[in-house]
N, C-alpha and C positions, 0 to 999 in steps of 0.2 A: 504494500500500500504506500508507502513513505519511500520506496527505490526510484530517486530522482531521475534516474534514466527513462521510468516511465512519462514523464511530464518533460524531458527536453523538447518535446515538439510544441508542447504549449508556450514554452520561455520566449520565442519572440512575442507572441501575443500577449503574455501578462506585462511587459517589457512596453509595448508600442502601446498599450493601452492606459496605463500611468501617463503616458506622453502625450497623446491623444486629451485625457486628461487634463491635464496640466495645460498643454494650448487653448483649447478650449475655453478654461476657469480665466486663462488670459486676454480671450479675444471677447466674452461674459463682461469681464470689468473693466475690457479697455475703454477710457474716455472718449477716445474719437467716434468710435461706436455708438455711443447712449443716444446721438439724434435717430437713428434708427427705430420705430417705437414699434417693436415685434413686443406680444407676447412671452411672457419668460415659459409659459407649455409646449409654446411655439418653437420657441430655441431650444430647450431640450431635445422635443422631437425631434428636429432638424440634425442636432449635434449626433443625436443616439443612429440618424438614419447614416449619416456622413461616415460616422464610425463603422459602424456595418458594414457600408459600400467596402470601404479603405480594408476592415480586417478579412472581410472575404477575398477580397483581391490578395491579400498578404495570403489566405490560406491556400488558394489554389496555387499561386508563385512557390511554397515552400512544398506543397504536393507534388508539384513539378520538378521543384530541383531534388525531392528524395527520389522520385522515381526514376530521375538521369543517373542519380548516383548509383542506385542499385543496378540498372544498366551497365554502369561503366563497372563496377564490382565484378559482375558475372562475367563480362568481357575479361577483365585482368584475372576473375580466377582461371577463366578455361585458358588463356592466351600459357599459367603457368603451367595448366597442365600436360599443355602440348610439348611447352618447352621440357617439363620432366622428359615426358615420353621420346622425347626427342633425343636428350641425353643419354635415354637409358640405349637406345638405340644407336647411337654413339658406342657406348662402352663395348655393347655387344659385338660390335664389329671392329672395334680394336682387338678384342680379346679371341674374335676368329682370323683377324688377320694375322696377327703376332701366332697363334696355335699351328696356322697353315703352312708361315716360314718357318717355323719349330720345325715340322714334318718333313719340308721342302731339304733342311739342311741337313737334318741328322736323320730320316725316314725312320723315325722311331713310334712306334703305335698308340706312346705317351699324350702325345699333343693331338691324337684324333680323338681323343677324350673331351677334352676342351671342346673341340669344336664340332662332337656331339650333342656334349651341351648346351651350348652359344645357340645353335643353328636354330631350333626351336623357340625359344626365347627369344629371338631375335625377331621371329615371324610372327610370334604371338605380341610381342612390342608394337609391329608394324601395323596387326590388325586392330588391335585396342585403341593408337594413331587417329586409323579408321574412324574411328568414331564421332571425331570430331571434324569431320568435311563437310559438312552441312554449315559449319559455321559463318564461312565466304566463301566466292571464289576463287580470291588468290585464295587462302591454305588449303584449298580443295584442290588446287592447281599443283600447289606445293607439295600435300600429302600423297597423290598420285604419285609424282616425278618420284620422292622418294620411297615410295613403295616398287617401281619400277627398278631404281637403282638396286635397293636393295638385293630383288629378285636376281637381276642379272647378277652382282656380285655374289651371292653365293650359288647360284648357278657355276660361276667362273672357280669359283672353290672347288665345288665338286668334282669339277674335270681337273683342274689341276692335282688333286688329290690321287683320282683315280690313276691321269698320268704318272706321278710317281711311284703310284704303287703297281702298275704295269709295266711301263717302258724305261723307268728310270729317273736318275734328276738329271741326265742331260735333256733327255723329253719334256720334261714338267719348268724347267728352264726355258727353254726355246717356245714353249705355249705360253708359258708368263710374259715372256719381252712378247711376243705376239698379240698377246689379248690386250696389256698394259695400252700398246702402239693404237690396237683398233679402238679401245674405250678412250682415250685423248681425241681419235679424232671424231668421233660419234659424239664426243660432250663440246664439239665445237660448233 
């Protein structure tokens, strides 16, 4: 009952209406005024209508600027949660890059671990992403591209994986400088 936080949205009102007040009692006993010869039911009324005009207009301006706010809230939360997601997909794809050179240098079955792991995670990152492309068109443009990317590059794992576990790392070498060469000139 007494948690001020329930009554901040009254506080400009009780605030503007002291004031309101106060001008009022002032424009009431200003001298230049008194040739005027209104009724004092008449002035009240007047005052009491003038004030209403004035605090409804105040209330729908402060309605308005809470419901921008909450707006612009919901935008900066999803905007963070894109960027998390964004990150997290980041990481996953350092930690399958660096897994795959493991493999590449020492063909050791160690590091296909890793990037058993990764791989899923990675795609389950991309689709949860997903979620959020409704929001505009750019990040809906955005979220695409890097869902494509994504694909390709662990597409491009794959085979080089499998190349060195078939042909060797002179093979999975010479499809790496190859693929590197074609994805430069395709992001051009």
């Amino acid at each position: 009952l007494f948690n001020l936080e329930n009554y901040q949205f009254f506080s400009p009102f009780v605030h503007n209406s002291f004031l309101f007040i106060a001008l009022f009692t002032g424009i009431y006993l200003s001298k230049p005024l008194n040739y005027i010869h209104i009724s004092f039911q008449k002035k009240i009324a007047a005052y009491f209508i003038v004030v209403l005009m004035i605090m409804t207009f105040l209330l729908f301006a402060i309605i308005n600027v809470n419901r921008q706010t909450a707006e612009a809230s919901k935008r900066t939360e999803t905007s963070n949660k894109i960027l998390s997601h964004t990150e997290q997909i980041l990481n996953y794809s350092q930690s399958i890059e660096i897994s795959t050179r493991g493999f590449l240098i020492s063909g050791k079955p160690v590091f296909l671990t890793a990037i058993n792991k990764y791989m899923p995670l990675l795609q389950q990152s991309v689709s949860q992403l997903q979620q959020y492309s409704n929001e505009s068109a750019i990040e809906k443009k955005s979220i695409d591209s890097l869902q494509q990317l994504v694909a390709q590059n662990i597409e491009t794992r794959k085979k080089l994986i499998e190349i060195r576990k078939t042909k060797g790392s002179d093979s999975a070498n010479t499809f790496f400088e190859n693929s590197i060469v074609q994805q430069k000139m395709t992001s051009r």
